[in-house]
N, C-alpha and C positions, 0 to 999 in steps of 0.2 A: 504494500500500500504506500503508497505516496505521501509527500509532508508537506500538502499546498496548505497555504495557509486558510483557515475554516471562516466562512463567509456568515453570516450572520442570516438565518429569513426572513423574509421579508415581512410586514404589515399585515399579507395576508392570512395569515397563522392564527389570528383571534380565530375563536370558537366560532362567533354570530356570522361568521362568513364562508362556515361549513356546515351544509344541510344535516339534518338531522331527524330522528326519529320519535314523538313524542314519548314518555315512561306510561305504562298505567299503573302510576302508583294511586292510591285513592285517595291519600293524606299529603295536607299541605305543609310546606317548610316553613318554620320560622326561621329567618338569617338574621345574626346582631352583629353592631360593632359598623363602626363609619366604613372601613374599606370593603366589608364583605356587601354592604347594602349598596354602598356607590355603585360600584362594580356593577350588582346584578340590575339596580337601574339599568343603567346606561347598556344593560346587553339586551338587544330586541328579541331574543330567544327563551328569556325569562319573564314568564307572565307574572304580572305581580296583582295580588288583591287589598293586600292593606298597607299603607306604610306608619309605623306608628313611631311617634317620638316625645321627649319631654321637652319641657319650654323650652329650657336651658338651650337642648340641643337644635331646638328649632331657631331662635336668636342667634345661632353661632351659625347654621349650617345653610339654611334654607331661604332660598328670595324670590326662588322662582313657582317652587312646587307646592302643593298644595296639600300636607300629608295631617293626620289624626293627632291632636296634640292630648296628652294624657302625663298627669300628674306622678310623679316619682311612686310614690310607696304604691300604688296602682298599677304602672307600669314595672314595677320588679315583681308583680305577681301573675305577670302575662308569659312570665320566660321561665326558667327551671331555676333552682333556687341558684345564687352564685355563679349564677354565668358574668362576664364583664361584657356587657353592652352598649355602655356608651353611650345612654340615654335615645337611640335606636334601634327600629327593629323592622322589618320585612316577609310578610305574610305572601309566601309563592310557591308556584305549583314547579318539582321537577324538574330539571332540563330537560332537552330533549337529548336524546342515547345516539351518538355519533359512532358509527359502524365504522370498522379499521378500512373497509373499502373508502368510504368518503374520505377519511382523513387520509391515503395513499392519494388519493387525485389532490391536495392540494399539499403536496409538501416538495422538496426541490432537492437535488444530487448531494448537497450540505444538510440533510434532515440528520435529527436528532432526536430518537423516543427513548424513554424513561419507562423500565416495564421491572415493576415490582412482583417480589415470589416471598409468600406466605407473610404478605404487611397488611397487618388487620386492624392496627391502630390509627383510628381515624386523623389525629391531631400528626403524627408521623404521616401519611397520607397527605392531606393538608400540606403541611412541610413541605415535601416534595413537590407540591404543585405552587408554590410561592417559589422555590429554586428555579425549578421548571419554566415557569414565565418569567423569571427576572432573566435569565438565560437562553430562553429564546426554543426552548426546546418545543418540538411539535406534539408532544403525548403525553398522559401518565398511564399504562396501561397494568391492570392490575387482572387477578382471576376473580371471576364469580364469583364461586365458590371462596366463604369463610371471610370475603374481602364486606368492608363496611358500603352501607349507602352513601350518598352526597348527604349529610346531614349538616345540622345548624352547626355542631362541632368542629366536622372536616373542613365547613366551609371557611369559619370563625380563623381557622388557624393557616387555612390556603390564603389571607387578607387579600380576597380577591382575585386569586388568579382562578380560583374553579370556573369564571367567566370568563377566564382569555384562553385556558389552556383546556384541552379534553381530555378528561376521564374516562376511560374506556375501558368497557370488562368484557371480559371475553371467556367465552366456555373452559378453553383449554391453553393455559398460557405457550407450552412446549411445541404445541401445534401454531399457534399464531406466530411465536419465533422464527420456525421451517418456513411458513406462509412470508413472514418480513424475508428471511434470506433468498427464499426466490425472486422478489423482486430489488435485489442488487443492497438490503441492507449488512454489516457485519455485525455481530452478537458478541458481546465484550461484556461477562459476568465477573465480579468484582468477587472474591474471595480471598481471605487470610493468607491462605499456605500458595497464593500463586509465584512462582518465581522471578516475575516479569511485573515490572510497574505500569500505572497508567500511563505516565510521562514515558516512560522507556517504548511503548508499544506506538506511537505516535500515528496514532491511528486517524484516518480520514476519509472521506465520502462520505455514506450514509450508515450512518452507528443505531445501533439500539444499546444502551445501556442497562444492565440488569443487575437486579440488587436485589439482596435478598434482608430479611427481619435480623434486627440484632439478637444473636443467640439461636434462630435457627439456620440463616444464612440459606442458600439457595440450593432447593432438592435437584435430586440425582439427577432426575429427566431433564428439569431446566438446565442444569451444568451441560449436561451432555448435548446440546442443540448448540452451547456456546461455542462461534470461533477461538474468541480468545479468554482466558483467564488468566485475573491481572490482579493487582491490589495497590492500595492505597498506602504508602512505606508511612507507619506509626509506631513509636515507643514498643517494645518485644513486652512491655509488663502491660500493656492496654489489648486486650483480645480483639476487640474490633469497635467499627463505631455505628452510632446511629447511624439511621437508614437516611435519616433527613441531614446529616451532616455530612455522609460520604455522599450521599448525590449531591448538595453543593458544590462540595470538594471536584468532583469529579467532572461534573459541569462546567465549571471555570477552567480544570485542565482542557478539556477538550477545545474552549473556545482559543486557548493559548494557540493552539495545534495549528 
């Protein structure tokens, strides 16, 4: 592989500008906290039914829109106890479910996915999808099975990027990696005991990156779909790192590349 130097995608990578599928979920999300609301505003592919906020937050934020203003001790009994809010909140339905085929037709010979194995912590999840969009990456592709919903939590802690970046689950993760390598991506699973660094493997085209949960780290099948296995060179007394801090990590190397 070659060491051109890694071009950034373009603009058209937002989510709202990849068709999608509606969810039949029956239950609607509550979204808190200024960036996860902004955000799902401003994306046209998020129906939104209530936007509710406190004075406070409406005097600081709001000049143009027209949203439910509700009293503090009121409004901390609308949400789950202890959540951080931020004196807003956003009543919506789902996204719509973006198929690995749609997102193939819009991504470029410099594409970048993110494809998680056995990450079931939504806030970790989250994470990676704020990495993910600060970095330009085209996916968070996670399994069905055992993986969390888009919830107020995942969203809470993605500060917004669950609208710019797509989440994508899929039946069978092993099988979707085979399906990306057919179409010209390389597979580069991040594990401990690899011999070869990220930096050292200077990798370029089109990557999928794979990462697996802190402590179970990425099963046999997934390993085994991988081109390369690499790791991230840390302290020999540190076993490994979070899932949301080796995708940054790892993120930023490649955009070095």
């Amino acid at each position: 592989m070659g060491n051109s130097k890694r071009q950034k995608p373009s603009e058209s990578t937002w989510r709202h500008d990849i068709p999608g599928t509606p969810l039949e979920l029956g239950e609607h999300i509550w979204l808190y906290g200024y960036h996860a609301v902004l955000a799902a505003l401003a994306n046209p592919q998020r129906q939104k039914h209530r936007l509710v906020v406190t004075p406070k937050t409406f005097l600081e934020t709001f000049n143009s829109i027209d949203p439910e203003i509700m009293d503090r001790s009121k409004f901390d009994r609308l949400l789950p106890t202890g959540v951080v809010h931020q004196g807003i909140a956003l009543l919506t339905s789902p996204l719509p479910q973006i198929s690995l085929k749609n997102l193939l037709d819009h991504t470029s010979n410099k594409s970048i996915i993110i494809a998680l194995d056995q990450a079931n912590d939504p806030r970790n999840i989250g994470a990676v999808l704020r990495s993910a969009s600060a970095f330009q990456a085209d996916a968070v592709i996670i399994p069905e099975r055992y993986s969390p919903q888009a919830t107020s939590v995942l969203a809470k802690s993605a500060s917004g990027a669950l609208e710019k970046t797509p989440l994508i689950r899929v039946t069978n993760l092993a099988r979707t990696l085979e399906q990306l390598k057919k179409v010209g991506y390389w597979c580069a699973g991040l594990v401990p005991d690899a011999k070869q660094t990220l930096a050292e493997a200077k990798l370029s085209g089109k990557i999928v990156l794979v990462l697996g949960a802190e402590g179970k780290g990425i099963r046999r099948l997934t390993r085994d779909r991988c081109d390369y296995l690499l790791r991230i060179p840390i302290d020999r007394e540190m076993e490994s790192l979070n899932i949301s801090a080796a995708a940054a990590i790892s993120l930023y190397e490649l955009n070095r590349i």
